[in-house]
C-alpha positions as semicolon CSV with decimal commas, in nm:
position;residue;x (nm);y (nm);z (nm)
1;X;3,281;5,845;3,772
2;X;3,102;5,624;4,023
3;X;2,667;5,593;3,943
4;X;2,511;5,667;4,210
5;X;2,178;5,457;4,132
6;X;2,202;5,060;4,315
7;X;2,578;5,055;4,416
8;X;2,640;4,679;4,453
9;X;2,727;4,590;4,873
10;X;3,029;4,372;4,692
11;X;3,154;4,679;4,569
12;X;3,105;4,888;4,877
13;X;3,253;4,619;5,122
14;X;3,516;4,528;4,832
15;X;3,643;4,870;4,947
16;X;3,730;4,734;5,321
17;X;3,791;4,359;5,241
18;X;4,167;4,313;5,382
19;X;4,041;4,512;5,730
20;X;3,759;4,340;5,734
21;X;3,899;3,980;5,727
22;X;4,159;4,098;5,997
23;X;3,917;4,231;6,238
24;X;3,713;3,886;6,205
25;X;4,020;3,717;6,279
26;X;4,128;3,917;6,585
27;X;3,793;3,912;6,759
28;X;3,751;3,578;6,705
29;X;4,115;3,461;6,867
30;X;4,002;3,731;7,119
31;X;3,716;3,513;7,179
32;X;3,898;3,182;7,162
33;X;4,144;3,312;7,419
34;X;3,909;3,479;7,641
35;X;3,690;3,149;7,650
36;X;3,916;2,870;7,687
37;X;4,250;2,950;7,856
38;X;4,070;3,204;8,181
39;X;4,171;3,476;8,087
40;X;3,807;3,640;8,141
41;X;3,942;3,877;8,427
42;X;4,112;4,021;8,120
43;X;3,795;4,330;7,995
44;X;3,804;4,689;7,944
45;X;3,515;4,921;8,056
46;X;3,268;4,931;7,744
47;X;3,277;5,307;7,855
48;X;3,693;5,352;7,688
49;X;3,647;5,240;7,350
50;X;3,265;5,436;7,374
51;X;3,441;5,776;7,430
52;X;3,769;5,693;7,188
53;X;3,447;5,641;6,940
54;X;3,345;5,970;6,979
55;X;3,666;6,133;6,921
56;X;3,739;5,919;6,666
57;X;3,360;6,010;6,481
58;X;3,418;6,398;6,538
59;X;3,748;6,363;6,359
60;X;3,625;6,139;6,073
61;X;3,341;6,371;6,004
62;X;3,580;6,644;5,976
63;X;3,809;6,512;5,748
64;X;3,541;6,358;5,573
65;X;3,396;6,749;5,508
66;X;3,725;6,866;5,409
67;X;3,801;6,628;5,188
68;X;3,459;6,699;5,000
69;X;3,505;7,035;5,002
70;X;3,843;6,907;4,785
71;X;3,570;6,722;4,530
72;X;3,317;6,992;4,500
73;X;3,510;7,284;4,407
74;X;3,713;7,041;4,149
75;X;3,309;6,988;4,049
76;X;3,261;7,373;4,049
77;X;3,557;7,466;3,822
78;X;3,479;7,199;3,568
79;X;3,109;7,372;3,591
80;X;3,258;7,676;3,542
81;X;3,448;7,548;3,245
82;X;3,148;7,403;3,077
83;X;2,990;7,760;3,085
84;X;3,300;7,942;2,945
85;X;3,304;7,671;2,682
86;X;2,901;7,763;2,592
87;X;3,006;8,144;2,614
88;X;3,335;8,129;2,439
89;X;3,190;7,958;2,131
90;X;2,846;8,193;2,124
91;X;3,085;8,461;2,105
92;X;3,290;8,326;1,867
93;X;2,976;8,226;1,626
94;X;2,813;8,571;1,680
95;X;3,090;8,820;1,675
96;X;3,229;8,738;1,375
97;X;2,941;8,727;1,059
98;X;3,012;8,442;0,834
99;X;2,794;8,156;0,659
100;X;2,808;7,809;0,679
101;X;2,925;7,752;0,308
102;X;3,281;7,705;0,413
103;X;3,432;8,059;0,375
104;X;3,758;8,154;0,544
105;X;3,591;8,333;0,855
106;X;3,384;7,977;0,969
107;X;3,662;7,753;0,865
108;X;3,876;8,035;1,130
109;X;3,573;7,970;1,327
110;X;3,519;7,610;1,385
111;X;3,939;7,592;1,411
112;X;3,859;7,803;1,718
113;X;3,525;7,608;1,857
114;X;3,697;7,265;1,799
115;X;4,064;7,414;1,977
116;X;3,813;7,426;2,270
117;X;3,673;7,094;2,205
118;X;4,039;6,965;2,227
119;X;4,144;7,225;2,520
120;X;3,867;7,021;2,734
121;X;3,978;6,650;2,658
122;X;4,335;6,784;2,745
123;X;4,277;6,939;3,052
124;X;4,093;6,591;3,182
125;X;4,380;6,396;3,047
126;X;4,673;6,654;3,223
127;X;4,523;6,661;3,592
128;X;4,519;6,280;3,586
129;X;4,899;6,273;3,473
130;X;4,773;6,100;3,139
131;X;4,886;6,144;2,783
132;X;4,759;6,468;2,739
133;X;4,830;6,474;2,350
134;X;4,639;6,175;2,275
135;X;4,341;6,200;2,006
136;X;4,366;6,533;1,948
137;X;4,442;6,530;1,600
138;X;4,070;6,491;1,567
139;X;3,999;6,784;1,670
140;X;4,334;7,019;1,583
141;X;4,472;7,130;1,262
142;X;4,813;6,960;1,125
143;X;4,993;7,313;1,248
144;X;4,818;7,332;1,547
145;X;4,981;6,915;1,640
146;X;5,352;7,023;1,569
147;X;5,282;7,310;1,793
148;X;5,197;7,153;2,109
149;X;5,366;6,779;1,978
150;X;5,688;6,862;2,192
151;X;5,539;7,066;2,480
152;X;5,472;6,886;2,851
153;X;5,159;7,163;2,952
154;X;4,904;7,082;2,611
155;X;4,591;7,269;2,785
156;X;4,828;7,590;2,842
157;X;4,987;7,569;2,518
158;X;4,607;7,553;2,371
159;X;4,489;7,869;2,545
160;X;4,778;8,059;2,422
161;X;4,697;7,928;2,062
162;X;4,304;8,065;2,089
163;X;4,478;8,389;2,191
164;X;4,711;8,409;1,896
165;X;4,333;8,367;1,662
166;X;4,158;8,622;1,862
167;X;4,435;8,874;1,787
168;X;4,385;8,752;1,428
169;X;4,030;8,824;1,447
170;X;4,121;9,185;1,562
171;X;4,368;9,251;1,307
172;X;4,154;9,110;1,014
173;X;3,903;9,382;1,162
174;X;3,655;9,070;1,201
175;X;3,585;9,168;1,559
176;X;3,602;9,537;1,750
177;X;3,864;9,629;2,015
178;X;3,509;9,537;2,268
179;X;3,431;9,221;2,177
180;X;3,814;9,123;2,164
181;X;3,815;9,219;2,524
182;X;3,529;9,004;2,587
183;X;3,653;8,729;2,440
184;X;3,997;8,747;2,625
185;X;3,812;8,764;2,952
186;X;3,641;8,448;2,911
187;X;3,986;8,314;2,771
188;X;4,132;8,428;3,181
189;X;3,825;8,196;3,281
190;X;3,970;7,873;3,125
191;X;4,298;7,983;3,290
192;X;4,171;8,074;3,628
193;X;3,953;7,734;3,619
194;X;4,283;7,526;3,488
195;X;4,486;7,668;3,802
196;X;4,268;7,571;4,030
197;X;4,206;7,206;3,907
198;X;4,602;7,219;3,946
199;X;4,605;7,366;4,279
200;X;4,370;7,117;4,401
201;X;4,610;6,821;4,213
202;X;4,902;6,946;4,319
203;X;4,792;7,041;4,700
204;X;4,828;6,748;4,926
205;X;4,641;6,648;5,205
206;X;4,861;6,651;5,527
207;X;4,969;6,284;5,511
208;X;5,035;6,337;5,947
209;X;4,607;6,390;5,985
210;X;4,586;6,045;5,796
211;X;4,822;5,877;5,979
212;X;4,655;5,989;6,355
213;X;4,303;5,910;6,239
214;X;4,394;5,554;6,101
215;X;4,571;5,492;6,350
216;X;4,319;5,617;6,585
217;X;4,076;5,355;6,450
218;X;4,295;5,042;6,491
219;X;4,341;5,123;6,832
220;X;3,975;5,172;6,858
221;X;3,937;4,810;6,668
222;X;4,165;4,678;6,905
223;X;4,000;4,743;7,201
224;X;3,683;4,694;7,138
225;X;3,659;4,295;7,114
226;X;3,742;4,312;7,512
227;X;3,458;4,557;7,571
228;X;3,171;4,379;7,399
229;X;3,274;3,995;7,469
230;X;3,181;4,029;7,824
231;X;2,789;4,145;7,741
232;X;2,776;3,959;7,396
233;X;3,004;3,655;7,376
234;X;3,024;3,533;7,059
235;X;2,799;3,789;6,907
236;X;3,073;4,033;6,947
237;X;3,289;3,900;6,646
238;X;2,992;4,058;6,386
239;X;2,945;4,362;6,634
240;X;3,296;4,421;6,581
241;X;3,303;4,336;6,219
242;X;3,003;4,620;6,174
243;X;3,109;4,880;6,395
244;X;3,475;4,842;6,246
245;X;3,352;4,891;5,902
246;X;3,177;5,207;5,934
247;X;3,491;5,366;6,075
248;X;3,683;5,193;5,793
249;X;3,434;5,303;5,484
250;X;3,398;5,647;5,676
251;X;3,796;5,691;5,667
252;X;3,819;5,507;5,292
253;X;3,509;5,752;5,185
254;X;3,759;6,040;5,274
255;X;4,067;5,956;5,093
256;X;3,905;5,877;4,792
257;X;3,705;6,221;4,771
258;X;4,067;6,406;4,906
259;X;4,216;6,353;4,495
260;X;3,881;6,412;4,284
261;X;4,191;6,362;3,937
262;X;4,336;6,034;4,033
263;X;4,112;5,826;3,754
264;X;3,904;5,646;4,030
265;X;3,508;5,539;3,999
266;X;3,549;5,839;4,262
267;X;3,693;6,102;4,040
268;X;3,521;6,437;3,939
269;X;3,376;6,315;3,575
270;X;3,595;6,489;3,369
271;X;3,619;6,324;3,065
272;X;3,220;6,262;3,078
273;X;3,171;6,651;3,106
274;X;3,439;6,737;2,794
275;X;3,174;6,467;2,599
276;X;2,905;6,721;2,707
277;X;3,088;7,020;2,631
278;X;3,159;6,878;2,306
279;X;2,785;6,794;2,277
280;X;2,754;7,125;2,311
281;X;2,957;7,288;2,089
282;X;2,914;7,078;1,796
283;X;2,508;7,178;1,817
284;X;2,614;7,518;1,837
285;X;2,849;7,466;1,501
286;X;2,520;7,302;1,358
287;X;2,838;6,965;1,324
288;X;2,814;6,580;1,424
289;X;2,717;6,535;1,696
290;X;2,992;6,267;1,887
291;X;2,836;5,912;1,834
292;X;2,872;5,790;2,188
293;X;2,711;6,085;2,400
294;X;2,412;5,940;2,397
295;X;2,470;5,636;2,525
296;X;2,645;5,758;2,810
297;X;2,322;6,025;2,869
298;X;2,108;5,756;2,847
299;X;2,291;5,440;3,087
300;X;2,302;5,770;3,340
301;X;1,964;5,834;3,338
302;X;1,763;5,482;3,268
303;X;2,014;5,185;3,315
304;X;2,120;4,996;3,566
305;X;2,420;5,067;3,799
306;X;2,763;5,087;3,582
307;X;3,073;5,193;3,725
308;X;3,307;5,402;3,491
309;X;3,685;5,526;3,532
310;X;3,651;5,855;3,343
């Protein structure tokens, strides 16, 4: 996840760095060229490269729109996930009457709550083609590792295990035939969200669209040296330079927002919402809280600019 608050210009520009230097280079041979071996009869209307600008822009600021509708509903169903979480585990802790001194219906209880817990971390870790089995001994019982050890889909293996518990629920007669229905239906939620963080993974965007638009822009950086040396001379090597590199962070902007799970400062903050759910849950449990939530609360609210990979 990429803080919004004082983004460094290095960092921005770090983006663009290899176009950058090339387009310096090639406007300033242009220059070179145009200035010492007469070849100044050699210019192109400032009118071409003003109009391939304008088809270039409309393009850009479509893709640019489609690839953040991409983000925002990856940012939706991991909202949607963090309220299922907060429902699931109300319903869980207020369906089934138990107290906190350890009896079999909490210790059934906080195996379910803390499934969940795990469920989240796995999900974040799956979409971005990570170890999706990694910590979650912390969270899962011995029996509930071996069960999911040798499986490749964790999250889905997880779901199926919080619906083998509800049915226990049912048949222990801890919960009625209603609130087993209940639960279930927020149990579809976490699958409904999970499919469509995969749909949006494993949907593409159309590689062809790419292609035009980039090379759209190189053609527009390519004529545009011999369109703005004639009114600007040597000026025109940091026009250049600055009108290339808002077509090149526009365009960059794009493809990083198209994958919101490919572990980039870009990303949709998984992992940093799973530490919230689990925030979350663990106050509801009336458990530890996780030691390093409030760090993370606090750099995103009061500290300086930090970039994370989350």
């Amino acid at each position: 996840m990429l803080l919004k608050k004082n983004i460094p210009v290095t960092y921005v520009l770090g983006k663009i760095k290899k176009e950058l230097i090339m387009v310096a280079i090639y406007s300033s041979v242009i220059y070179f060229v145009h200035q010492y071996y007469n070849f100044k009869e050699i210019s192109i209307p400032l009118t071409v490269p003003a109009i391939l600008g304008t088809i270039i822009s409309l393009l850009l600021a479509f893709r640019s729109n489609q690839a953040y509708d991409r983000w925002w509903e990856a940012r939706i169903l991991w909202g949607a996930i963090v309220n299922d979480s907060r429902t699931f585990t109300r319903q869980i802790l207020t369906f089934v009457d138990s107290s906190y001194d350890g009896d079999e219906k909490w210790a059934l209880k906080e195996r379910i709550v803390k499934r969940q817990i795990a469920w989240c971390y796995s999900l974040s870790r799956h979409l971005r083609r990570q170890n999706s089995k990694q910590n979650l001994e912390v969270y899962l019982s011995e029996e509930d590792v071996k069960t999911v050890k040798n499986l490749e889909h964790v999250p889905l293996a997880l779901n199926e295990l919080q619906g083998h518990d509800l049915r226990t629920l049912y048949k222990l007669g801890w919960i009625n035939e209603y609130q087993q229905v209940a639960l279930d239906g927020t149990l579809t939620g976490f699958t409904n969200s999970m499919g469509g963080c995969e749909r949006i993974k494993n949907t593409v965007f159309p590689a062809t669209y790419s292609v035009y638009i980039h090379w759209l822009v190189l053609f527009f950086v390519l004529l545009l040296p011999f369109s703005l040396i004639e009114f600007f001379g040597i000026l025109q090597v940091p026009l250049v330079i600055g009108i290339s590199s808002a077509f090149f962070l526009i365009e960059k902007m794009a493809i990083h927002l198209q994958d919101p799970f490919e572990n980039m400062p870009t990303d949709t903050p998984t992992t940093a919402i799973s530490r919230k759910i689990e925030q979350d849950l663990k106050q509801m449990m009336k458990d530890e809280l996780p030691k390093d939530i409030d760090t993370v609360v606090n750099q995103q609210q009061n500290g300086p600019a930090v970039f994370y990979i989350l």
